[in-house]
N, C-alpha and C positions, 0 to 999 in steps of 0.2 A: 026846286030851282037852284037854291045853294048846295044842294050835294051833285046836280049835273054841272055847275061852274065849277066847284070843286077837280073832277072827275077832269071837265076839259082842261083845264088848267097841268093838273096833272101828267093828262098824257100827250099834250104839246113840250111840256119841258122832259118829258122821255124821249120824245123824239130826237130833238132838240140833244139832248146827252148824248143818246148810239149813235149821231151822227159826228160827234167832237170825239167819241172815244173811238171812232173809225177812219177819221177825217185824212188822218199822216198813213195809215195803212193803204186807204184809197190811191196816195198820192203817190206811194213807195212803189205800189204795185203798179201802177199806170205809167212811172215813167221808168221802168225795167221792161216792163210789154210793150211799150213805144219806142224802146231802144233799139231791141230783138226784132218787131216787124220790122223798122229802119236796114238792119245789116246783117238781115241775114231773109233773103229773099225767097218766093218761095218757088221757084224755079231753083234754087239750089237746094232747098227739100226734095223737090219731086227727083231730082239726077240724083241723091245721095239714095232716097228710100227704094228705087228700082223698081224690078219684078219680082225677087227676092220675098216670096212670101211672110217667113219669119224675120227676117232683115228689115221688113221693110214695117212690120207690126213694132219691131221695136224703135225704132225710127221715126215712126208717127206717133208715137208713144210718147218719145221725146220732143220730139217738134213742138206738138199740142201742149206737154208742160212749161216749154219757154214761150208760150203765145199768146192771144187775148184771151181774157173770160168773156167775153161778150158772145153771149151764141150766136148773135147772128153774123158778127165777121166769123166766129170760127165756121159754120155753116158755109159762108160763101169762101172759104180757103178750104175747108172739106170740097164741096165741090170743083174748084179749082186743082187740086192734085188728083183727084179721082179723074176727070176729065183728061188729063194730061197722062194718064198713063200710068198711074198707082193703083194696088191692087184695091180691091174694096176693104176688105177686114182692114189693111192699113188707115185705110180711108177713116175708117169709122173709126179706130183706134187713136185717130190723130183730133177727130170729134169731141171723141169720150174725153182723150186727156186734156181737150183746151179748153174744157168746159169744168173738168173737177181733180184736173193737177196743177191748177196754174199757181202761180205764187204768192198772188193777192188774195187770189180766196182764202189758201190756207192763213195767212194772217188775219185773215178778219175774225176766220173759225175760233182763230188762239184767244183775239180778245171776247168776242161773246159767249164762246163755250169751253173752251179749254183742249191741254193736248190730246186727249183720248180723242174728242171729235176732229183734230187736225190726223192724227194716225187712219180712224176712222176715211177721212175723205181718201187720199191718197192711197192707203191701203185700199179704200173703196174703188177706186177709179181704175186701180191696176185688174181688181178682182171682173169689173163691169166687162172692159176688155177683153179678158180672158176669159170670160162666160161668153161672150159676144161671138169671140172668134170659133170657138167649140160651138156655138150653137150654126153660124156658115159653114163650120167644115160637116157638120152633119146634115142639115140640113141642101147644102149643096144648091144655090139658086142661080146659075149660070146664064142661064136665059134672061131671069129678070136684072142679070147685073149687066148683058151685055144690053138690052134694050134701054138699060137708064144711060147707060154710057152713048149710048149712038144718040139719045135724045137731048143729052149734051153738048152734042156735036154738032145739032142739027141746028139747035136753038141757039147759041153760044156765037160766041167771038172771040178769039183769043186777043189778049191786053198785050202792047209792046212794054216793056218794061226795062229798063235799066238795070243791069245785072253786070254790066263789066267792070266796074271796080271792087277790091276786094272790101271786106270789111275793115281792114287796117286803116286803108287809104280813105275809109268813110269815116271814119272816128275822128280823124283830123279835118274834117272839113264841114268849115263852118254851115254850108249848104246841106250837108246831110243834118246836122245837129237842128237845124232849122225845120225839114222834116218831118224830126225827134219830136219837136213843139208841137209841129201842126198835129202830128199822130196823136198826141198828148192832151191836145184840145179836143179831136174825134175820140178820143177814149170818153171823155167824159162827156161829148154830146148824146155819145150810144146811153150812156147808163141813168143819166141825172134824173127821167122820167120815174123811172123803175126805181132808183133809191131813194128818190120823194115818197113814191108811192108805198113803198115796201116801208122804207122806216118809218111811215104817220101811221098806216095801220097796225104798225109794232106797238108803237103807241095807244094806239088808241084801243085793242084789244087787252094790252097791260092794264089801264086804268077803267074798262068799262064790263070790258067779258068774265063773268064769275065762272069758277071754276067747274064749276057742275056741266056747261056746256061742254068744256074738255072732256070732262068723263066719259059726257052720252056721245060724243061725235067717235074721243077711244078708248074701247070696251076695260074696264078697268083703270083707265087713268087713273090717278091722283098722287098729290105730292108726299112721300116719301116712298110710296108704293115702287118697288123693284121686281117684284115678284109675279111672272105671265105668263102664264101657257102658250102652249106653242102656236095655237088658232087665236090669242089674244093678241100676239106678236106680228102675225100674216095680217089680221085685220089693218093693224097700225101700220104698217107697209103698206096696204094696199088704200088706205085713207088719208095718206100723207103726199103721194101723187093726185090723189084727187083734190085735196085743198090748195096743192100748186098748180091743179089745172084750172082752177077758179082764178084765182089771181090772176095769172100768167105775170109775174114781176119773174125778173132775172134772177141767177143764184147770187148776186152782190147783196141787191134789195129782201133777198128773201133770210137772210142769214139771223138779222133779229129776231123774225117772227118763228126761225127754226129755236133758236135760243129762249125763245116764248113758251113755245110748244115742248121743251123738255123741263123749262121749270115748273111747267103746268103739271108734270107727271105720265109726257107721252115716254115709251120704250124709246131707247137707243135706235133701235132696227128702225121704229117709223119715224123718229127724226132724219136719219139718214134717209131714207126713202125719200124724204123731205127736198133733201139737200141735192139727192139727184137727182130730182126729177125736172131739171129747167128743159129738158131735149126731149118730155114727151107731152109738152103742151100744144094747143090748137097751134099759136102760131108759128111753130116750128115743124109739124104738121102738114100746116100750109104748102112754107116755102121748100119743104124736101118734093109735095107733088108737082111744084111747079120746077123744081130743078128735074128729078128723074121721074114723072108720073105717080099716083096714085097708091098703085099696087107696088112699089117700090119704098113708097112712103109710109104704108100699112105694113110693110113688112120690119121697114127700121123702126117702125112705134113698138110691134111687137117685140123685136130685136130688145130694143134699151128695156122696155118694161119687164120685161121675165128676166133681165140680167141684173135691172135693180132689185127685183125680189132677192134673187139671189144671194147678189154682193150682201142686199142689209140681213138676211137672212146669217149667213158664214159668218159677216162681223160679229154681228148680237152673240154669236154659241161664241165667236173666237175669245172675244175680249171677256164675259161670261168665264169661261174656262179658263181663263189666264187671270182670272179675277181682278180687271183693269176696265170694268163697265163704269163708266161714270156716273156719280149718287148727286140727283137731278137738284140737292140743296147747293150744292158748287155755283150755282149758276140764279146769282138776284140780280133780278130781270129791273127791279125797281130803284135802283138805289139814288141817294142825291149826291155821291159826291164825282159825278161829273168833269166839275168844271177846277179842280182843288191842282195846286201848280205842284205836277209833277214830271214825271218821263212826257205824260199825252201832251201835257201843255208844249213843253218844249219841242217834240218832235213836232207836232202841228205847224208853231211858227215856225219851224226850220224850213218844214215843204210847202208851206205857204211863199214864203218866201222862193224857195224853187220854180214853184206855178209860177209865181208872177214874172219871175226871170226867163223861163219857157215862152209864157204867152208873150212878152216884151219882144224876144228872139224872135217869135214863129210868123207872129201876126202884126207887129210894128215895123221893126229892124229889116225883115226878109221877108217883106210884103210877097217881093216878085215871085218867090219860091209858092209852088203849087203842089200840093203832095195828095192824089186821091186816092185809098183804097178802096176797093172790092168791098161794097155790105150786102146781104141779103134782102133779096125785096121785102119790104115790111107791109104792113096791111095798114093803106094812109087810113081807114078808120080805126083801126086800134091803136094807132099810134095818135091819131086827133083825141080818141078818149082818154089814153094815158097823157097827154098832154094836157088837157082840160082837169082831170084829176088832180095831177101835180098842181097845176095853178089854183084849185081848191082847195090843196092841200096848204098851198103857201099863206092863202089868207085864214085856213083853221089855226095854222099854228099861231101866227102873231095875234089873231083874236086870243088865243091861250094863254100863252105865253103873257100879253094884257090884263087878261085877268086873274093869272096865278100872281102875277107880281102886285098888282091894285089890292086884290083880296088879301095876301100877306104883307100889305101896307098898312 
């Protein structure tokens, strides 16, 4: 009974830690994403990226790196530019990048695993796309893109939207900055579920799961081991989408437990596997057969899945060959110094202090101000269970958290 107090205690104040040493990163990147959705619309996406097949890959390319990580608004602004007359591969390139080029992710990457896996994403995200597009221009599916597009059309409503001032004349005004806030608070209602949930099981895997389950789940793990065959490597690829599809937590939430997962001794390739796999879970799944049909949804699962293989596949032999593979001891998953007054401490209150002047602005000040965007329909029971989760989660940790500090009383 004293070594499972122990053990909780433990991995409540881990929790506890990834979330203070993430805390300013979260905040950096939420209100640069709530900036971006603010003033720069996405009706001036869809007129910029065109029909321009290659113009318009890169375009979406860019778009999706200045825009939310949340997959399911990026999901529902994917479908929104495809609808309006974007090509698909932009379509999906505008997907790919707002889910694994954005700029808050790569931050959180830097503090839990370092730059190899910052390189890794971004390098990753560009590679996913361009396996992506080379697998549509082969495979050529015109028919199914025109029947998702027309089921868009059928189903659908177009949104009126304010688009007549420029962005200049948005930055000056206290009404758009108010917006800013409200965006800033829907950023963090999308995610808060998913980074409960994702960081207590980072936790609670860190202080409870012994290693040897890493090994048998991937063929070869173990900690200092670098050394994998090429079918040991595919395995870990193809096991590291699977245990994101168990989850189903977001890439914000999931980034500890990828940071978990390499210091345990998983390959690079199936951490990254890891990390891309938030777009080919059930409920992403879902909402693409409800946006463009089944058989269009089956085909984007396949799409990202053989392109993740891929992307982590190139990374592994590139960085490999460049002798820039990162050695899985970089990265203590456990450590205590947390909470010690350094850069984190200070940046934290600094954006703390930000939020509070956001939500003051958004939600007090400029009540009148209403700002809704576009989210993807979410599934009310996985989101009631991830909801329930999290509020479980909130009373594990402070039971922990109780008793790591009573017992070191």
């Amino acid at each position: 009974m004293n070594d499972f107090l122990q053990h909780w205690g433990k991995a409540a104040f881990t929790t506890v830690g990834f979330f203070w040493m993430a805390l300013w990163a979260f905040a950096l990147g939420y209100v640069i994403s709530s900036m971006i959705q603010i003033f720069v619309t996405e009706k001036k996406m869809q007129e910029t990226m065109g029909q321009n097949e290659s113009k318009g890959v890169l375009l979406g390319t860019f778009f999706g790196f200045i825009s939310s990580s949340c997959s399911f608004a990026a999901l529902a602004s994917t479908k929104s530019l495809f609808k309006k007359g974007a090509s698909f591969i932009s379509s999906i390139a505008f997907l790919l990048a707002s889910t694994n080029l954005v700029i808050e992710l790569g931050i959180i990457i830097s503090i839990f695993l370092g730059w190899q896996f910052v390189v890794g994403e971004y390098a990753g995200g560009i590679l996913l796309i361009g396996i992506s597009w080379m697998l549509i221009r082969l495979i050529n599916p015109k028919k199914l893109i025109e029947k998702a597009r027309n089921n868009l059309k059928e189903n659908d409503e177009d949104e009126d939207t304010d688009d007549s001032k420029s962005w200049k004349k948005k930055m000056k005004s206290e009404t758009s900055w108010a917006k800013v806030s409200q965006q800033y608070g829907m950023e963090w209602k999308m995610v808060w579920k998913d980074v409960t949930v994702g960081f207590t099981i980072a936790g609670i895997v860190a202080a409870f799961v012994p290693d040897s389950f890493f090994q048998t789940l991937f063929i070869n793990s173990g900690q200092g081991n670098t050394d994998f065959t090429f079918f040991e490597i595919l395995e870990h690829i193809i096991v590291g989408p699977v245990a994101a599809f168990v989850t189903f937590i977001g890439s914000m939430g999931n980034i500890p437990l990828a940071a978990l997962l390499f210091g345990k001794g998983v390959s690079f390739a199936g951490v990254m596997a890891f990390i891309f796999s938030d777009l080919v879970v059930f409920p992403i799944l879902r909402i693409n057969a409800k946006y463009y049909g089944w058989k269009m949804s089956l085909f984007i699962l396949f799409l990202l899945f053989t392109s993740l293989i891929g992307a982590s596949l190139i990374l592994h032999y590139s960085f490999d060959l460049l002798s820039i593979l990162p050695d899985p001891s970089q990265v203590t998953i456990s450590e205590n110094n947390y909470f010690e007054i350094n850069y984190t401490f200070f940046l934290n209150i600094a954006f703390l202090l930000i939020s509070g002047y956001l939500i003051y602005l958004g939600f007090f000040k400029r009540k009148d101000i209403m700002h809704m965007k576009e989210m993807a329909p979410k599934s009310k029971l996985l989101e009631n269970i991830l909801k329930y989760a999290a509020l479980i989660c909130y009373v594990w940790l402070a039971g922990g958290l109780i008793v790591k500090f009573t017992m070191n009383g």
